[in-house]
N, C-alpha and C positions, 0 to 999 in steps of 0.2 A: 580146508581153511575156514575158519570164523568171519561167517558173512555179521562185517560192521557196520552194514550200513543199516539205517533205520531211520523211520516216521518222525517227525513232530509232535506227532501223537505218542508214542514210544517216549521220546526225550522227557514229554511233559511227566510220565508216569514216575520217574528215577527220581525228580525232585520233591522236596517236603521244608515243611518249613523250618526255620532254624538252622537252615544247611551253610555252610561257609564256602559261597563260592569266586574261582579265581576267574578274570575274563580278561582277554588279553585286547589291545589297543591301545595309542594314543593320542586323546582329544577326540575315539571315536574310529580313527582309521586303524585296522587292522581288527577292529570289534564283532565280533557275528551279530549283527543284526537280527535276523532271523531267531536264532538261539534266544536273543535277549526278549524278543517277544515271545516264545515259548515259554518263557519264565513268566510272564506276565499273565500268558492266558491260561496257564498252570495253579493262578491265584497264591502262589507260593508265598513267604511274612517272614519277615523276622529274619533277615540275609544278614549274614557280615559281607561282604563286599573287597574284596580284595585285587585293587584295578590302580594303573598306574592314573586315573585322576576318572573325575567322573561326567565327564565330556559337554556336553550339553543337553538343554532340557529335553530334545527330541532325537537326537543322537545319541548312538553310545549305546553306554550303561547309563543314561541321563534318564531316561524314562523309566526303571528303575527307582532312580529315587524321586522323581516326579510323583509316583504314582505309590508311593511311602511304603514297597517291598523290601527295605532296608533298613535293619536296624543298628548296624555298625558300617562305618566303612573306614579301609586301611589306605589310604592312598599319598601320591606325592602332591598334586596341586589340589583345590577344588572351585576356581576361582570363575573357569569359563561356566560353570552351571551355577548360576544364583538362587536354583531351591534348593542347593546341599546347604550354603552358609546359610540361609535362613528357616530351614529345620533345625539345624544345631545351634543358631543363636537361641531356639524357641526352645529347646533341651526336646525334640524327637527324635536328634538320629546322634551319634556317637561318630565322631569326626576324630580319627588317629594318622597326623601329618607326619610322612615319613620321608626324606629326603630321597631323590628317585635312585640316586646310586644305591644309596643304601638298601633301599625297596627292591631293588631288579637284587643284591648282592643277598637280602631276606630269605625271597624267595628262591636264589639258588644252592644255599644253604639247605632249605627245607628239602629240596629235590635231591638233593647228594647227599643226605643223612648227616650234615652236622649240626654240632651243639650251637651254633652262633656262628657273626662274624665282628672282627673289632677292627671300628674304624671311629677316627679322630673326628670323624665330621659329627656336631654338634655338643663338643665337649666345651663345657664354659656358658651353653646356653641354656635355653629351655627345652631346648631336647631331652638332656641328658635325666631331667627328671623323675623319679623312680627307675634307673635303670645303674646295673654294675659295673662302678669302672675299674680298668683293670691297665695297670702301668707293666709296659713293658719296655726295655732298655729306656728308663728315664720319659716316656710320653706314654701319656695319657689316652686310654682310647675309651668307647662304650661297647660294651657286649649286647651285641642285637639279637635280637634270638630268631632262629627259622621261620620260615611261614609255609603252610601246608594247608590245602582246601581238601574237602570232600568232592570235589568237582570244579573240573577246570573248563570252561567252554573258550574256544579256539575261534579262530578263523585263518582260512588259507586260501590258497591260489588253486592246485592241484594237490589230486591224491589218488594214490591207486588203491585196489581194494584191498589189501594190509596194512593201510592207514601210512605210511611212507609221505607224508607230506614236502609241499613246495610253497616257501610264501611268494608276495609280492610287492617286490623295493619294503617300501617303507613299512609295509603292512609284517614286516619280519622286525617287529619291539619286544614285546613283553610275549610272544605267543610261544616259542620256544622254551623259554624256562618254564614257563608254566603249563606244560605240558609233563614237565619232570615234577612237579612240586604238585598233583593231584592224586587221589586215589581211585577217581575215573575222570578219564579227558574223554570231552565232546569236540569235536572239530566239525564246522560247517565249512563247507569248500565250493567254487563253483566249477569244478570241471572233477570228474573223477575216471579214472583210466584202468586197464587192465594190470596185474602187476606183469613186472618186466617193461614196460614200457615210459617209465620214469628212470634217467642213466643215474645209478648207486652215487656218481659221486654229484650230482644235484640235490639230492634226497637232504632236506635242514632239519628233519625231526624222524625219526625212524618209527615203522609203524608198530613195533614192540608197547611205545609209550601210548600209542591213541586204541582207546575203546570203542569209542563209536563215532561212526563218519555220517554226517547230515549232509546231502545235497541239496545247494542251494536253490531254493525254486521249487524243493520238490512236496510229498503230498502232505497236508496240512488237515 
């Protein structure tokens, strides 16, 4: 078997700049911490940012864009972190507001191979803005197009060493689809287990989908 676990050190090496990456959480919970400073002391520039909002200044993905590692970001809110709005009222960072259904419906598009998804929410507003609408039996919907990162970093509860993940309550948001929707998933976890000792029918993301397993805590 493909030993996946690996360094900090390790994680920092994959990254480069101008990468699009995905990070799962909400307002910060269910976020890899750990992984998000690895980005940071990576020196990595110029991120699209692909997160269901971007949390606060010291939380999160918030330090990220504190520390102006981003240059686009894709999200549903942005409101609990007041250096996203005021980089982008200053025009340094690219702020693209996407309704969270739609967001979580984006990105599992991108991970199931389809063209889009169409839905009615934001038709008639300023959503729909540059984008194609497409009527079907009489209403109107917008064709949202997939989303797909170069890199998805995760967080979980448990994992055994074929990446077979388990989250925890709440911390099970955005981390499973976007596990489908990368072309290499990170997962930091804090417990990780032998396989077979995770029962198959607990198992929320199968370890086919994860690349590599960070333990949390471990060498830096």
């Amino acid at each position: 078997m493909v030993n996946k676990i690996i360094s900090i050190e390790e994680i920092s090496s994959i990254l480069t700049d101008g990468m699009t990456i995905m990070a799962g959480g909400f307002m910060g919970v269910g976020t890899p911490q750990e992984l998000v400073t690895a980005l940071l002391e990576a020196d990595v520039k110029d991120l699209t940012l692909i997160a269901n909002d971007t949390a606060f200044i010291g939380t999160g993905v918030g330090p990220l864009i504190v520390n102006k590692r981003v240059r686009k970001v894709i999200a549903s809110h942005i409101g609990t972190n007041p250096e996203t709005g005021k980089q982008m009222i200053a025009g340094e960072l690219e702020v693209e507001l996407v309704p969270q259904g739609t967001l979580a419906e984006r990105v599992r598009a991108g991970g199931s191979g389809l063209g889009g998804v169409l839905t009615p929410t934001g038709v008639g507003t300023v959503v729909e803005e540059g984008k194609e609408k497409i009527t079907v039996d009489g209403r109107e919907y917008l064709l949202e197009k997939p989303l797909r990162a170069e890199v998805a970093i995760l967080k979980a509860f448990k994992a055994d060493k074929a990446g077979n993940l388990i989250y925890h309550r709440s911390a099970r948001n955005f981390n499973p689809l976007m596990a489908l929707a990368a072309d290499l998933v990170i997962v930091q976890v804090e417990q990780i287990v032998e396989v077979g000792e995770i029962d198959p029918d607990e198992v929320m993301t199968p370890g086919i989908l994860v690349d590599k397993i960070f333990v949390q805590g471990g060498s830096r």
